[in-house]
LOPA-595741 format. One record per residue: residue number from 1; residue in three letters; chain; x negated, y, z negated of N, C-alpha, C in turn. Coordinates in steps of 0.05 Angstrom, whole numbers. Atoms other than C-alpha are relative to their C-alpha. Layout:
<atoms>
{NUM,"Ala","A",{X,Y,Z},{X,Y,Z},{X,Y,Z}}
...
</atoms>
This chain:
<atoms>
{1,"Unk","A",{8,16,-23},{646,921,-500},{-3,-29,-10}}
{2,"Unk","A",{0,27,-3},{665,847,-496},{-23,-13,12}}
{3,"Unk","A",{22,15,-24},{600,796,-468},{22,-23,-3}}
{4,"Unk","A",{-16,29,-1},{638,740,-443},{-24,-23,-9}}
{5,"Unk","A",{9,29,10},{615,668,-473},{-22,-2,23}}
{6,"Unk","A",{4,5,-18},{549,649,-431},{-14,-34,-3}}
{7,"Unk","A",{21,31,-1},{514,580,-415},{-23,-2,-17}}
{8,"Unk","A",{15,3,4},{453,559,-418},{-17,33,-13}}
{9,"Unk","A",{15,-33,13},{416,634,-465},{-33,-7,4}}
{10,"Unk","A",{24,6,13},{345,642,-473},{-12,24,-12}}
{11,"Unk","A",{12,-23,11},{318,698,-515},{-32,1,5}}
{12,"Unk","A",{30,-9,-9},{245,727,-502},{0,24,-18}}
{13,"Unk","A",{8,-15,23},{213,755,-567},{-38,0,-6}}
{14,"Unk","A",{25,7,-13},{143,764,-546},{-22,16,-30}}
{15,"Unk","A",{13,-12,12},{117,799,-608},{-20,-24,-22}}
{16,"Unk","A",{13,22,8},{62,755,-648},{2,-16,-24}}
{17,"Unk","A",{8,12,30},{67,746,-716},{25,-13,-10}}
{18,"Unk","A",{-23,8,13},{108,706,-766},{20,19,-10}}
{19,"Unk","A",{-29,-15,14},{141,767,-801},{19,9,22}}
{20,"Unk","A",{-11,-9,-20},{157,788,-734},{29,-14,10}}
{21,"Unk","A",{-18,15,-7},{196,733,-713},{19,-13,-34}}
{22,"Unk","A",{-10,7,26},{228,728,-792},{21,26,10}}
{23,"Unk","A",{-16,-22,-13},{253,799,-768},{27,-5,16}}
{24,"Unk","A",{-19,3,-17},{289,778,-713},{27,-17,-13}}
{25,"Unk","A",{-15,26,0},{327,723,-739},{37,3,-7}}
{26,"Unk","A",{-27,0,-6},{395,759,-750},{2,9,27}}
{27,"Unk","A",{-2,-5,-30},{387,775,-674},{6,-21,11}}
{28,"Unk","A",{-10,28,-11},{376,711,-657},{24,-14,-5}}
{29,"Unk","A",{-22,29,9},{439,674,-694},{25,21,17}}
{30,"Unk","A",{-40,-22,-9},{492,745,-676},{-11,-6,34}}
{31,"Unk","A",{-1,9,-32},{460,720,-594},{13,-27,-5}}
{32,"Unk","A",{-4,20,-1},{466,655,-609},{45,-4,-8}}
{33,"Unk","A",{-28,5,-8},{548,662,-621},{5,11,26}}
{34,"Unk","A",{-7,0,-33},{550,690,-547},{0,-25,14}}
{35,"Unk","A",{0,24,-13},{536,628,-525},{25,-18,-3}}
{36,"Unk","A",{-13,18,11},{578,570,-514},{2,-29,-21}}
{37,"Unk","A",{5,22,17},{544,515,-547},{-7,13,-26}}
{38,"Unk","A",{6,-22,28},{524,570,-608},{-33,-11,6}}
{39,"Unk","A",{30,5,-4},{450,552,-589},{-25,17,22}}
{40,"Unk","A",{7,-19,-20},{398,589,-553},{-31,-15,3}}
{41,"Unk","A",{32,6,0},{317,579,-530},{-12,27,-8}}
{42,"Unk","A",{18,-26,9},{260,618,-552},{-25,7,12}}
{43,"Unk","A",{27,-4,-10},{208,638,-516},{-17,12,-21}}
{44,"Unk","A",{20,-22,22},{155,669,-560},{-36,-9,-7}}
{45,"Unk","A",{34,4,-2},{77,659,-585},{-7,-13,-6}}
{46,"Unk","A",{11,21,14},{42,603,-607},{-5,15,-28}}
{47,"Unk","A",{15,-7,27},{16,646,-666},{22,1,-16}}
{48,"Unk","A",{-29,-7,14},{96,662,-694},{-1,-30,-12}}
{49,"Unk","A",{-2,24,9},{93,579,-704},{31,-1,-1}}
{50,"Unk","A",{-35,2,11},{168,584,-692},{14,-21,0}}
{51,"Unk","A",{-8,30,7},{173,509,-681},{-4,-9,-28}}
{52,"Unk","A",{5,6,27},{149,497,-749},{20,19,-26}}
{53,"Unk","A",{-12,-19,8},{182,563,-776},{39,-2,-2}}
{54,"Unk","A",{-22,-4,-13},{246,552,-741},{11,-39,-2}}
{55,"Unk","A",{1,33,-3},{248,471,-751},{33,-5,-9}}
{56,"Unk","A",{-13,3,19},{311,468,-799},{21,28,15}}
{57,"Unk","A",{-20,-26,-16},{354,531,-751},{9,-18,12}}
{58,"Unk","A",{-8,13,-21},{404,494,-713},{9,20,20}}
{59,"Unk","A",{-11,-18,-23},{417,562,-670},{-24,-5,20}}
{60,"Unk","A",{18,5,-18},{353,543,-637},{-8,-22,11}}
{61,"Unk","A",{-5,30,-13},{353,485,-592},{-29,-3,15}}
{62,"Unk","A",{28,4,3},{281,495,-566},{-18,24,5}}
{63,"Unk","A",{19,-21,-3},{219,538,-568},{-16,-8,17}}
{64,"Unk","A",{18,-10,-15},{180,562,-508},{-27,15,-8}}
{65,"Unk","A",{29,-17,14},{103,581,-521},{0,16,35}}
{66,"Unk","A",{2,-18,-12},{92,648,-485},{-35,-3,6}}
{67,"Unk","A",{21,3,4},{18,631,-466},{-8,12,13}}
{68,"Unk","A",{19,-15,-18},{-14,694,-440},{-15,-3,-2}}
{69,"Unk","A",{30,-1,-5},{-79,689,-463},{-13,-25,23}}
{70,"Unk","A",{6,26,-11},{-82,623,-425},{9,1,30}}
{71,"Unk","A",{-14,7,-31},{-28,602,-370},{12,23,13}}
{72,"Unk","A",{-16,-24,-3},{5,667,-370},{-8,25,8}}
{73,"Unk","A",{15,-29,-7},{-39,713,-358},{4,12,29}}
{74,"Unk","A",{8,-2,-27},{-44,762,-304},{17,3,13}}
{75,"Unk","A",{-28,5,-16},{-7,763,-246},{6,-29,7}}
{76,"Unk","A",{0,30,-3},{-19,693,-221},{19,-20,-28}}
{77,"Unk","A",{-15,6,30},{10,673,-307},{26,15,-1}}
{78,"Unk","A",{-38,-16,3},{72,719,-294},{5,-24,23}}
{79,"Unk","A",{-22,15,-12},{93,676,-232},{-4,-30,-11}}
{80,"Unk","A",{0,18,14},{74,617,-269},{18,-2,-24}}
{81,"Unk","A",{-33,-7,18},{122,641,-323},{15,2,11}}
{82,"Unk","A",{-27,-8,-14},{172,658,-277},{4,-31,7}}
{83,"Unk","A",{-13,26,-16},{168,587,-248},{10,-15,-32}}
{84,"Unk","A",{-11,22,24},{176,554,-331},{29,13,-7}}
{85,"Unk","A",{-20,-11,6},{234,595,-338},{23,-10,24}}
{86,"Unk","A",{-19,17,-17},{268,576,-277},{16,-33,-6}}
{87,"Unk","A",{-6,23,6},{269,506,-303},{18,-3,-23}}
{88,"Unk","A",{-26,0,29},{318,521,-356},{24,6,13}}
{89,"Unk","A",{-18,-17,-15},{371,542,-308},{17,18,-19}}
{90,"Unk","A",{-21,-20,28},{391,600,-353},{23,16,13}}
{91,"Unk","A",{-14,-13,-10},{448,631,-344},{-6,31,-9}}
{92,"Unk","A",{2,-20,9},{428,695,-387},{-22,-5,-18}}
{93,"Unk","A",{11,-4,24},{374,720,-429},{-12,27,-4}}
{94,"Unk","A",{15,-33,10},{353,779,-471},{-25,0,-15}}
{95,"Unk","A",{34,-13,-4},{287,811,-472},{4,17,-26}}
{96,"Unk","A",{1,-17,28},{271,836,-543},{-26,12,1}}
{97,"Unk","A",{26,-4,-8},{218,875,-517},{1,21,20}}
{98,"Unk","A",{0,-20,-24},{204,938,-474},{-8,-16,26}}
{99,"Unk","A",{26,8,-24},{150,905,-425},{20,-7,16}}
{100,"Unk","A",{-9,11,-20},{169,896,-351},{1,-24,7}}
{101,"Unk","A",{10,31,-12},{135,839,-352},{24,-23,-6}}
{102,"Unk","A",{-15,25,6},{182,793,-380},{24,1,14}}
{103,"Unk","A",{-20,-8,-16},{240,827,-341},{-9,-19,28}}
{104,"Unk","A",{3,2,-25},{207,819,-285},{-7,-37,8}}
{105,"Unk","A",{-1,32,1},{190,737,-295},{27,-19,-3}}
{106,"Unk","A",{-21,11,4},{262,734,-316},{21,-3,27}}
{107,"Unk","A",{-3,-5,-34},{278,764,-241},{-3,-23,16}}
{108,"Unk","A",{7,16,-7},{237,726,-216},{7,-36,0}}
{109,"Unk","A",{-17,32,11},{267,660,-246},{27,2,10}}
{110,"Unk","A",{-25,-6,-4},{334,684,-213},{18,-4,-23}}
{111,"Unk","A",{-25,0,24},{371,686,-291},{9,25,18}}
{112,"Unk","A",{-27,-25,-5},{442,723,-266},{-7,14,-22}}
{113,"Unk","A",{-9,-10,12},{446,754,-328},{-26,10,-19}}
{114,"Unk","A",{21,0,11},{390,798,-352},{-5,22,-21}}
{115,"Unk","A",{6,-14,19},{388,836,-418},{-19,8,-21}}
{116,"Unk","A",{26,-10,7},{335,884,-448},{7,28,-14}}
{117,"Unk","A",{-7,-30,6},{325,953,-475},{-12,25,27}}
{118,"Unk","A",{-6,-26,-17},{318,986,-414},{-24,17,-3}}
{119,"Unk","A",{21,-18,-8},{248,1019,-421},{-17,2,18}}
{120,"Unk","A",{16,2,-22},{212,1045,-369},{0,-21,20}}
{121,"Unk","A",{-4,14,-26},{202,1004,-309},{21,-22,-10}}
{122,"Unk","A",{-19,29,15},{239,945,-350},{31,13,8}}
{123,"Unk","A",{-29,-11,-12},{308,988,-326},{1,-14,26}}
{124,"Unk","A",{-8,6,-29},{302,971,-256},{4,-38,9}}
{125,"Unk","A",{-4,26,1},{295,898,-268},{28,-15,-20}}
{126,"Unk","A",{-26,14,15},{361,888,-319},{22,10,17}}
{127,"Unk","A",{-27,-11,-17},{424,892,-295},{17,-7,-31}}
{128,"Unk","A",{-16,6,24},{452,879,-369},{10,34,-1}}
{129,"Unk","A",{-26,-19,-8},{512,934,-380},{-15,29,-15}}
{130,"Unk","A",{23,-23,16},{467,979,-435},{-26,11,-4}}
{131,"Unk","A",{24,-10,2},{400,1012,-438},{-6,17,-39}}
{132,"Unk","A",{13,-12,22},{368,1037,-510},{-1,30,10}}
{133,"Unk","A",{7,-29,-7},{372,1114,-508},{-28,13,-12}}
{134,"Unk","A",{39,-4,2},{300,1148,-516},{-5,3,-21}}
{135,"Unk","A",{2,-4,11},{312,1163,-580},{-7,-22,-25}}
{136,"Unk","A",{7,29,8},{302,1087,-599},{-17,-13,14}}
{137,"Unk","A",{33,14,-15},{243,1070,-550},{-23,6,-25}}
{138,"Unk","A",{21,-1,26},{198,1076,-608},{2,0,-27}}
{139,"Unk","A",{-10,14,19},{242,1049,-665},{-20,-17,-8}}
{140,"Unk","A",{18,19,17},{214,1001,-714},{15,-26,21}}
{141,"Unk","A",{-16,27,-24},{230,930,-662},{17,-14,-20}}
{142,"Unk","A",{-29,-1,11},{282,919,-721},{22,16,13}}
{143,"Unk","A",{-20,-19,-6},{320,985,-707},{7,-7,28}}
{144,"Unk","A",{-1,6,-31},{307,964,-629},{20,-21,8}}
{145,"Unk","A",{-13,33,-4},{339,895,-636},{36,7,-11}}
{146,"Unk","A",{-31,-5,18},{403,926,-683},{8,23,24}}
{147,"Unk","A",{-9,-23,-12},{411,989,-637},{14,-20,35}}
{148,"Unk","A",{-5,11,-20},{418,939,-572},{26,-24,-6}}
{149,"Unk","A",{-24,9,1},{465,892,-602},{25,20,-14}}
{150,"Unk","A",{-15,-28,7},{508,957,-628},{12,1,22}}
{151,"Unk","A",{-8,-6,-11},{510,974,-571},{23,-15,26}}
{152,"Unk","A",{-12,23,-9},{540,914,-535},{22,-26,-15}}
{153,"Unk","A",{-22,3,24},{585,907,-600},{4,-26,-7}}
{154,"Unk","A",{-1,33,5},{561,836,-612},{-15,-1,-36}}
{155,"Unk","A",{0,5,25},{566,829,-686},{-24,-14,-16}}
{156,"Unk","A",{24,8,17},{509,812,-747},{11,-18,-15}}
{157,"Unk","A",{-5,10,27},{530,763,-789},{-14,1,-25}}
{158,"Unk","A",{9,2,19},{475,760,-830},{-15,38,-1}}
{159,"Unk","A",{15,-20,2},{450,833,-852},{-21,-1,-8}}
{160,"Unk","A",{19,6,5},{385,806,-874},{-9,-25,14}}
{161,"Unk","A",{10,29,-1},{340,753,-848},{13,-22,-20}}
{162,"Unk","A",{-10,27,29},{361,683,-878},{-15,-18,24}}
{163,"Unk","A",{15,18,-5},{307,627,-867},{14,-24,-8}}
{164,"Unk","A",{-13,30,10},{331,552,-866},{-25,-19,-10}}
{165,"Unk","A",{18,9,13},{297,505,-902},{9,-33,13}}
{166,"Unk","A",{-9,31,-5},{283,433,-874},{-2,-18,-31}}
{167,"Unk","A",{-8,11,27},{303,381,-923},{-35,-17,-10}}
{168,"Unk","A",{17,12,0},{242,338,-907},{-30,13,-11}}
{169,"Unk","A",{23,-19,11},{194,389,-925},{4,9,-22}}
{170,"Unk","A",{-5,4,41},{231,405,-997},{-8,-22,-6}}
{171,"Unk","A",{10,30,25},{215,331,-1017},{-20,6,2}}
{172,"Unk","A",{25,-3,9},{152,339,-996},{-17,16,-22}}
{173,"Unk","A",{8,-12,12},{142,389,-1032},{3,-4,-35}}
{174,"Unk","A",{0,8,28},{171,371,-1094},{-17,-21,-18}}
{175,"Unk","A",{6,29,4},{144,306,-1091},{-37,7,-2}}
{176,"Unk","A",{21,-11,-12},{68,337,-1075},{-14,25,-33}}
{177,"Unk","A",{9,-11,23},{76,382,-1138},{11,-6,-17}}
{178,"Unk","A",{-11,2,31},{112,351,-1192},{-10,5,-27}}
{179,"Unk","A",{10,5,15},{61,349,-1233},{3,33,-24}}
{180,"Unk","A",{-2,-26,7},{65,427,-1235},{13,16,-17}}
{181,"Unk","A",{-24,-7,9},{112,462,-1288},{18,26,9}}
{182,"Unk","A",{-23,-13,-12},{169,506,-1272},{0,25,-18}}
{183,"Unk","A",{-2,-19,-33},{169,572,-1258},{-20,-8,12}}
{184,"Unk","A",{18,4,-21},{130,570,-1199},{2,34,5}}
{185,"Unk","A",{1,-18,-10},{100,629,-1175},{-23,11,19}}
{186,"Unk","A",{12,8,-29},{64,645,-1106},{-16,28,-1}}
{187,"Unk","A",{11,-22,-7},{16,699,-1090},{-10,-7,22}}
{188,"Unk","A",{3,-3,-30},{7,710,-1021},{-33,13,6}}
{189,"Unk","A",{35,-17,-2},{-77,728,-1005},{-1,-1,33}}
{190,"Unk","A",{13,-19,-24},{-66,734,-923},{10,20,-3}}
{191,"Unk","A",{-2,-27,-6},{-66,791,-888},{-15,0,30}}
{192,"Unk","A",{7,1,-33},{-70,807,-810},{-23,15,0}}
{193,"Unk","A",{20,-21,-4},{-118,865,-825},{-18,11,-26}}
{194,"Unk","A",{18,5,26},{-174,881,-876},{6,22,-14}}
{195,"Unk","A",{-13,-19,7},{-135,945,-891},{16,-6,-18}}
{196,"Unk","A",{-17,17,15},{-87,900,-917},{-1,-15,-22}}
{197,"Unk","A",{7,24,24},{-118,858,-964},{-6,12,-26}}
{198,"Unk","A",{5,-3,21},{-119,860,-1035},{-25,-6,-20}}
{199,"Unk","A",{23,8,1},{-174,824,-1041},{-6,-23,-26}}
{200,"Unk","A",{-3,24,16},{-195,756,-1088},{-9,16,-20}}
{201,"Unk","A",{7,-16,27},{-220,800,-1148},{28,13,-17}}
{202,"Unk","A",{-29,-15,2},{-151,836,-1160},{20,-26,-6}}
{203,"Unk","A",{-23,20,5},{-103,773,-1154},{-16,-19,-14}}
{204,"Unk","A",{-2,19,12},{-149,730,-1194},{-8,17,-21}}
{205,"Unk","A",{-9,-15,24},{-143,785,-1250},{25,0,-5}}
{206,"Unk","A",{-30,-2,-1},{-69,788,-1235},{6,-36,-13}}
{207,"Unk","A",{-1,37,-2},{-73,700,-1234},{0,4,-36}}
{208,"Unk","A",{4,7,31},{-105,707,-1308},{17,15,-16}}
{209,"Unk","A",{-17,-19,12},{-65,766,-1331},{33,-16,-5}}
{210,"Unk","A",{-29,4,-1},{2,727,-1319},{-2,-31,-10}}
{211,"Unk","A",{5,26,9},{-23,656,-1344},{13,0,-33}}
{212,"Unk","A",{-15,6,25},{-6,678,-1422},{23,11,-13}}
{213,"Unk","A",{-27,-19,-1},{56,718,-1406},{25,-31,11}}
{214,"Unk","A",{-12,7,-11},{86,653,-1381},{-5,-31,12}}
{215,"Unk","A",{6,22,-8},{95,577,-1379},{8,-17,21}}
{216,"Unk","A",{-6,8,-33},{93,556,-1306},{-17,-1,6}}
{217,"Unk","A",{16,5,-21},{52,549,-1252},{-9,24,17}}
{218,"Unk","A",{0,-11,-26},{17,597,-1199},{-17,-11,26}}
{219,"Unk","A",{13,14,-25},{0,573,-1128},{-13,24,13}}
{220,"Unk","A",{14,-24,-16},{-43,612,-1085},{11,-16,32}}
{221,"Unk","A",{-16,9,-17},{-7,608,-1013},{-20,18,19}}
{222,"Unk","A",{10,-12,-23},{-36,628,-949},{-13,-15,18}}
{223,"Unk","A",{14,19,-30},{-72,600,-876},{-17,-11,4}}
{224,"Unk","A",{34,3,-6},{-130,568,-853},{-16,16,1}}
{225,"Unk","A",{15,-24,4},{-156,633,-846},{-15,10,-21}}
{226,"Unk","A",{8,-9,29},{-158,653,-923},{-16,-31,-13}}
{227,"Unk","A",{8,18,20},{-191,586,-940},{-25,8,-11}}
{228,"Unk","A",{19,-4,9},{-254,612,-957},{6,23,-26}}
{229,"Unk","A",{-8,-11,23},{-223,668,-997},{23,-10,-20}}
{230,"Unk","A",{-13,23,27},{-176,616,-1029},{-21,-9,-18}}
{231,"Unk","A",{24,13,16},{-240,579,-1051},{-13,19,-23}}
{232,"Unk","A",{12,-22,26},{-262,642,-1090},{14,18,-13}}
{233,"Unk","A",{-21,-9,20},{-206,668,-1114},{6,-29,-24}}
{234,"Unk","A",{-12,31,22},{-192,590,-1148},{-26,1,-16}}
{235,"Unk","A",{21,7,19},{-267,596,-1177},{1,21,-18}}
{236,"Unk","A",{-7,-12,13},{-254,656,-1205},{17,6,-24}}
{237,"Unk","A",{-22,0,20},{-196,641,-1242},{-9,-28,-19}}
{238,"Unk","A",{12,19,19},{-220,578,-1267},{-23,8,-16}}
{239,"Unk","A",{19,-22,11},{-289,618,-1287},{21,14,-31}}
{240,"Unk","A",{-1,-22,14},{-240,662,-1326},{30,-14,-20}}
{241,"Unk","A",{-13,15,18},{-202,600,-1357},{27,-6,4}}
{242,"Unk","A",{-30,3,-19},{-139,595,-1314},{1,-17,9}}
{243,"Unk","A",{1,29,-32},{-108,545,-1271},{25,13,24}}
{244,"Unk","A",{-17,-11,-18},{-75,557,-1207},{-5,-20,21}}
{245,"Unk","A",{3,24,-17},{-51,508,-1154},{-11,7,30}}
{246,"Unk","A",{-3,-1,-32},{-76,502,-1079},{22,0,23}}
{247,"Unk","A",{-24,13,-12},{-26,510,-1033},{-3,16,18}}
{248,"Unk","A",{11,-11,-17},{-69,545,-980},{-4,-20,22}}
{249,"Unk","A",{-1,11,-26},{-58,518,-907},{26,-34,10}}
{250,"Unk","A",{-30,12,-6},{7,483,-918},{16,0,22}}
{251,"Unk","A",{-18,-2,-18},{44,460,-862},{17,28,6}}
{252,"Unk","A",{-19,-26,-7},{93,525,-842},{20,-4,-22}}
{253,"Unk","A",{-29,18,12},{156,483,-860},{-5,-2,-32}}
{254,"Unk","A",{12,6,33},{123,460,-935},{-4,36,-14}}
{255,"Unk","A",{14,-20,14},{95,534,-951},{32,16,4}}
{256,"Unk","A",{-26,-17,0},{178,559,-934},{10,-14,-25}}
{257,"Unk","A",{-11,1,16},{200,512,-974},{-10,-2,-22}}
{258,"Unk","A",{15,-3,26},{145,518,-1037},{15,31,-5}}
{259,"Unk","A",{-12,-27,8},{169,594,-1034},{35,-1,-3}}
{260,"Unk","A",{-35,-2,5},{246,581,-1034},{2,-10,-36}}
{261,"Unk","A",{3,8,16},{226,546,-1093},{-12,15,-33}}
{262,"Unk","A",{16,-23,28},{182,608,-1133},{23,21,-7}}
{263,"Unk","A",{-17,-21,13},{211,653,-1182},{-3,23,10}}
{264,"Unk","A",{2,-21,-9},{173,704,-1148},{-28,3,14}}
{265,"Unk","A",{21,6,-15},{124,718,-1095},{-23,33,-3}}
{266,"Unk","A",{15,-18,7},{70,767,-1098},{-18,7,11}}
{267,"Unk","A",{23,8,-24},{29,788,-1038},{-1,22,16}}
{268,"Unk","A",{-3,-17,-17},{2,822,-983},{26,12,20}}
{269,"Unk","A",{-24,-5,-22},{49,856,-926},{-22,-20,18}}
{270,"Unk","A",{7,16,-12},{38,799,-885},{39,-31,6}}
{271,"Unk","A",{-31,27,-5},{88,734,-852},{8,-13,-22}}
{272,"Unk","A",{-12,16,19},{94,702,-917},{22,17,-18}}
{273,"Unk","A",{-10,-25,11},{113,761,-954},{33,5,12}}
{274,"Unk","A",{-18,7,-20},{171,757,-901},{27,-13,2}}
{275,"Unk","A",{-22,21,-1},{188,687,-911},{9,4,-24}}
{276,"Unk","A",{-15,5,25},{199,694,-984},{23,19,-2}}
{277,"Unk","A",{-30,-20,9},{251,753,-984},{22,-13,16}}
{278,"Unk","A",{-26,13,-17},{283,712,-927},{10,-27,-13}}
{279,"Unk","A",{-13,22,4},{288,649,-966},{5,25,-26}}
{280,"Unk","A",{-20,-12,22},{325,705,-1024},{-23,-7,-21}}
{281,"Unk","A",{27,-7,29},{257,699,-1065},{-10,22,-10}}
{282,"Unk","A",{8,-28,12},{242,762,-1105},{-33,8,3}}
{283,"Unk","A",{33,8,-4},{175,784,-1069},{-9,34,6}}
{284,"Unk","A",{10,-25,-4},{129,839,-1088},{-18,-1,25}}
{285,"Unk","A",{11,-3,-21},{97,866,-1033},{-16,26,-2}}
{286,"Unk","A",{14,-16,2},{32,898,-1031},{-5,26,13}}
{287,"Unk","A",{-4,-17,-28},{34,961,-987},{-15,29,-12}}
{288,"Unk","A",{20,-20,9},{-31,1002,-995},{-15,6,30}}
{289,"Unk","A",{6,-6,-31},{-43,993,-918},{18,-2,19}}
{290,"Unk","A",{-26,-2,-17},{25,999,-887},{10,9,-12}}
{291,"Unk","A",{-25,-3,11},{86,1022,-897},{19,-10,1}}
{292,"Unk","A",{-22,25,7},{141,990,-936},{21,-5,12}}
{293,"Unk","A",{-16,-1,-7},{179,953,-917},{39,0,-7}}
{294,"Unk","A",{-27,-5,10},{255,962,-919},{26,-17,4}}
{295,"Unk","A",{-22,14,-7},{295,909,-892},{23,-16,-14}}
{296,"Unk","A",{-3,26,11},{304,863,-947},{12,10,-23}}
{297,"Unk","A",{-3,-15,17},{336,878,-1010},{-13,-16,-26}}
{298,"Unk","A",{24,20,28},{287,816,-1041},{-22,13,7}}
{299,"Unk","A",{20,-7,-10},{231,856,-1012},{0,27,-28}}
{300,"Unk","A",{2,-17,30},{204,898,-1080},{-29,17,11}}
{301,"Unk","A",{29,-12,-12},{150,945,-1048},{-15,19,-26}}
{302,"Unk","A",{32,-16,16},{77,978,-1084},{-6,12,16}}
{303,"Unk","A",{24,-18,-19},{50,1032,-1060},{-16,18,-14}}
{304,"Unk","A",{20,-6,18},{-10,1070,-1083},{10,27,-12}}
{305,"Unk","A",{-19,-24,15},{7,1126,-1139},{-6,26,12}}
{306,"Unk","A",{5,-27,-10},{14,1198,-1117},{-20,14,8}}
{307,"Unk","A",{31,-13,-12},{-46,1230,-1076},{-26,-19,2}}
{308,"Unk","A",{11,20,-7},{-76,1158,-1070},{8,-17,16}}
{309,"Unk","A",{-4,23,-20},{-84,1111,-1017},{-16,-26,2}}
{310,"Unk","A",{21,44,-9},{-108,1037,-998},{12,-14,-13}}
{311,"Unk","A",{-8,25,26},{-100,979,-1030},{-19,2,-22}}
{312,"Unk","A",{28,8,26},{-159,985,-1079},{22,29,-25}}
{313,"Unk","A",{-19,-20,16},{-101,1046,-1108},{20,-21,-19}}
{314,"Unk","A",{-25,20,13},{-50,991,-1121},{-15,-10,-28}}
{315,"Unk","A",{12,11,23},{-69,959,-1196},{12,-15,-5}}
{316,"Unk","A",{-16,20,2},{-61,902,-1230},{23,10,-26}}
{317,"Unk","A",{-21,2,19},{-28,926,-1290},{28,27,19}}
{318,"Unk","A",{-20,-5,-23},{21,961,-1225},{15,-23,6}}
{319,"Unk","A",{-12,20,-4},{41,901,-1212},{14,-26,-20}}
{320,"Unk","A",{-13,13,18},{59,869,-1273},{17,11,-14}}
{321,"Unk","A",{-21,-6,0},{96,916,-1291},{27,-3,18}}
{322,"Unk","A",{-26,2,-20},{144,913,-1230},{6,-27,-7}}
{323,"Unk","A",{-1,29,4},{135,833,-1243},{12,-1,-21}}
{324,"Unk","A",{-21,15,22},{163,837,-1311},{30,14,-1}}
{325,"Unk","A",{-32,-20,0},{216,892,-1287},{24,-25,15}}
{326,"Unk","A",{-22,25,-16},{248,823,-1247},{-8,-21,-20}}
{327,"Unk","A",{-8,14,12},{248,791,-1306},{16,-14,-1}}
{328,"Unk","A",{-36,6,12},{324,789,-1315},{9,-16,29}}
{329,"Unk","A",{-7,20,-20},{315,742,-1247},{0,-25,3}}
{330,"Unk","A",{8,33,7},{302,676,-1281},{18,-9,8}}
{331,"Unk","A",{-18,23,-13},{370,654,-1257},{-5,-14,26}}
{332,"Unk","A",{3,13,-20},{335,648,-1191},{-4,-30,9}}
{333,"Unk","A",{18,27,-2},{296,581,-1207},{28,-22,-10}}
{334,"Unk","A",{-20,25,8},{372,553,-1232},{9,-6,21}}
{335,"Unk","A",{-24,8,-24},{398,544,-1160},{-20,-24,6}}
{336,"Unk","A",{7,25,-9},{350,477,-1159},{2,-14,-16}}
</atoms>
């Protein structure tokens, strides 16, 4: 099945987080050649930061904030969406997403051309040529996103996420840490859920453990969120005679391109964790409260040893071993 070339696209990817929308992103570029200009819009969450995230993509020509908690809400916030969507005169867009709702705002916006997966009520509102069979309504929203363009035989180019890097945010960065020596290497301390977390005791044993294995640098990376557990994970390590740089609440853009830059990242399952296998960064990933993930083939997953669970299972000398098993990856830090 051929889609003919369309106009004006807009994709609708309503799920919240950064890894989420790191996920998508060979969706977005294999939509973005349907188009004619090779460009598309994004609707999606303030929390994804996909303007910041997405700065340096030229398949994305602009991002839409999806603001339910706010303008969006409700019914009154659906026809209020329906009316910001109209103003794009789209000719087509696909719904990466069961919910009616967005079908139904996309209806409402009269887009001709309305593609989705077809679940539940969300069928009666597409008129796009395929539906997801039931056996993929509850796919991982990877398998959801690959099974719908399959099906509509619109090609992947990229089989992995691939993150672009703005230029302006490498200098900064370079320029911001020179002082620092080379390797660089990132440990990731968010985490969406307290399930998740490894916790500042653990990575600033890991911080000191890897200080005399190795003459470089480690940054501690993560949100406004973790700044308080930045602050005590940095006293800790200093306490225990270490140094390790700040690089907690970095712009989006700056903290992609500090990790395109590390030999290797080291962190919760969380958005950063994400960005680094997408910028081809070798990144362990902690996974003592999820399960691993598989997308990536820079994505190096931990999980807790046989008939144990959590993260408090995972160890540090677990992790340094895997860390010195990507040894033989030092060529990474020669592509700058």
């Amino acid at each position: 099945m051929n889609l003919a070339l369309s106009r004006q696209t807009l994709i609708i990817q309503p799920l919240p987080g950064i890894g989420d929308l790191v996920w998508h992103l060979p969706h977005l570029h294999a939509i973005a050649k349907t188009t004619i200009s090779g460009q598309v819009d994004l609707l999606t969450k303030p929390r994804s930061q996909a303007d910041r995230l997405l700065c340096a993509d030229p398949v994305v020509e602009r991002v839409l904030w999806l603001e339910r908690e706010s303008g969006h809400a409700g019914w009154r916030g659906l026809f209020r969406l329906a009316a910001l969507l109209r103003q794009g005169d789209y000719q087509r867009v696909w719904i990466l997403h069961g919910s009616a709702r967005y079908a139904f705002a996309a209806w409402r916006a009269g887009i001709p051309e309305r593609i989705g997966y077809g679940i539940g009520w969300q069928t009666v509102l597409l008129n796009g040529p395929v539906h997801l069979p039931p056996a993929v309504h509850h796919a991982h929203p990877i398998q959801r996103a690959d099974a719908l363009l399959d099906l509509l035989a619109v090609p992947r180019a990229q089989s992995e996420p691939r993150l672009m890097i703005s230029a302006a945010a490498d200098q900064t960065v370079v320029e911001r840490f020179a002082a620092w020596p080379l390797p660089w290497i990132a440990l990731g301390i968010g985490s969406s859920e307290s399930g998740k977390q490894w916790g500042a005791a653990r990575f600033a044993e890991l911080a000191l453990a890897l200080n005399p294995r190795q003459i470089g640098s480690i940054f501690i990376v993560g949100g406004p969120a973790e700044r308080a557990l930045a602050d005590e994970l940095l006293a800790q390590i200093h306490t225990g005679g270490g140094r390790a740089v700040d690089a907690v609440a970095l712009p989006l853009e700056q903290t992609a391109a500090l990790l395109a830059r590390c030999r290797v990242y080291v962190g919760n399952d969380t958005g950063a964790l994400n960005m680094a296998a997408a910028l081809q960064t070798p990144a362990i990933g902690l996974f003592g409260g999820s399960q691993p993930l598989w997308h990536s083939r820079f994505i190096h997953p931990i999980t807790p040893p046989e008939g144990e669970s959590g993260m408090a299972a995972i160890t540090v000398p677990h992790v340094l071993d895997r860390y010195l098993q990507l040894g033989q990856l030092d060529a990474h830090q020669d592509r700058y």
